[in-house]
C-alpha positions in Angstrom: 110.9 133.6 95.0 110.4 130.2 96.2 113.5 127.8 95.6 112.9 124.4 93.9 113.1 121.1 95.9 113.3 118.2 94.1 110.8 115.9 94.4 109.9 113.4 92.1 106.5 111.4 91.1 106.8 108.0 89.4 104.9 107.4 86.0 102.7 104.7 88.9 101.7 107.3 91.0 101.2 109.7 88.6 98.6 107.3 87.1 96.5 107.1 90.4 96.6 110.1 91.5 95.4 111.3 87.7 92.7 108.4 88.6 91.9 109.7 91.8 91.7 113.4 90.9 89.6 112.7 87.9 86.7 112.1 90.5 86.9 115.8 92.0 86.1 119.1 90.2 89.8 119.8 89.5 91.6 117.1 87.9 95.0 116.6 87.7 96.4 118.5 90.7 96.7 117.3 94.3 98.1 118.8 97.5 100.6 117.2 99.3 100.4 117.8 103.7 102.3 116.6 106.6 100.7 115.9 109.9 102.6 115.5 112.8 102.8 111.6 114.5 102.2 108.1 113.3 104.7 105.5 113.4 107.3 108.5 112.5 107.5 112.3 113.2 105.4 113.1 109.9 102.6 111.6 108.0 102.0 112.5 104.2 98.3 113.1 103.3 97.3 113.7 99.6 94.0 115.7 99.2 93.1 115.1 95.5 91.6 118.0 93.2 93.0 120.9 96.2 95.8 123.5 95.2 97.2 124.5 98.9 100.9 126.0 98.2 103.0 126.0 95.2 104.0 123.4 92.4 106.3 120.7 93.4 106.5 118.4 91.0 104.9 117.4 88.0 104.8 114.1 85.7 102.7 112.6 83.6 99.6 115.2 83.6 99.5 115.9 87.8 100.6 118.4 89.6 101.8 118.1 93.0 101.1 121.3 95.1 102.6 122.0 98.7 103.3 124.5 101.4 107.1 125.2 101.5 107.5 124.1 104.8 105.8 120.8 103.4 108.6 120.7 100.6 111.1 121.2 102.3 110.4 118.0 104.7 110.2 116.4 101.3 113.5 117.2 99.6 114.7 114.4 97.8 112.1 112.3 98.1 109.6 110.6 95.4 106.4 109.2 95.9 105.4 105.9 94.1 102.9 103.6 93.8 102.5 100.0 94.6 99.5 97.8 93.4 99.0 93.7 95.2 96.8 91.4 95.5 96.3 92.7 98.7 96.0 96.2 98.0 97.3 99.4 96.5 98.8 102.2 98.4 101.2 105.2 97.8 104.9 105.3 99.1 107.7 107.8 100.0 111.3 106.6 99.1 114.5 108.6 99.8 117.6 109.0 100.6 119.3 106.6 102.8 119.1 108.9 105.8 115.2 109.0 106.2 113.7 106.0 108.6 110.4 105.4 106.1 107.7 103.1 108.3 106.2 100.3 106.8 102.7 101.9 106.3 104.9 104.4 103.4 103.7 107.3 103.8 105.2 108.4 107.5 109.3 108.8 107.6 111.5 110.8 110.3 114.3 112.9 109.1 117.6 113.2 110.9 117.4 117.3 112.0 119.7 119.5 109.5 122.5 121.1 111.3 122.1 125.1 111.0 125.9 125.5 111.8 126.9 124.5 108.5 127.2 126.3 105.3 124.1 126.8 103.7 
């Protein structure tokens, strides 16, 4: 049995992914990936209308699927939504020990040290 991470979706980014996925065959779910590089060690990529994985999170009429791997690079996290004149764009925020880049989406976690109690 998979444990739960936390991981949160604002009522914002609910309301564009909800947008978003409504233009697929499967509205109302999207899959949350990590790719290696960018700016920082990992890049979030949201695929829309896909179910890779198991529920993460859900708000507002979306469901967030991902990998566990994917989750657990995600712990504590929550992804928003931010709408300008110049633009619109998702973004990760966390805890004070992840280095988010300015693109929001790519961050860098400080390894977890496995000689601890778990």
């Amino acid at each position: 049995m998979a444990r739960h991470i936390p991981f949160q979706i604002t009522p914002q980014a609910a309301a564009e992914l909800i947008r978003q996925a409504a233009l697929t065959s499967r509205p109302g779910v999207a899959s949350l990936e990590l790719q290696p590089g960018g700016c920082q060690s990992w890049v979030l990529v949201i695929r829309t209308g896909v179910v890779v994985g198991e529920p993460v999170a859900r708000t507002d009429g979306m469901t967030l699927w991902a990998h566990q791997d994917t989750a657990n690079h995600l712990e504590s996290m929550h992804l928003d939504h931010r709408h300008d004149l110049r633009g619109g764009g998702f973004i990760l925020r966390g805890p004070k020990d992840v280095q988010f880049c300015t693109c929001g989406v790519a961050f860098s976690r400080p390894a977890k040290d496995v000689t601890q109690g778990q």
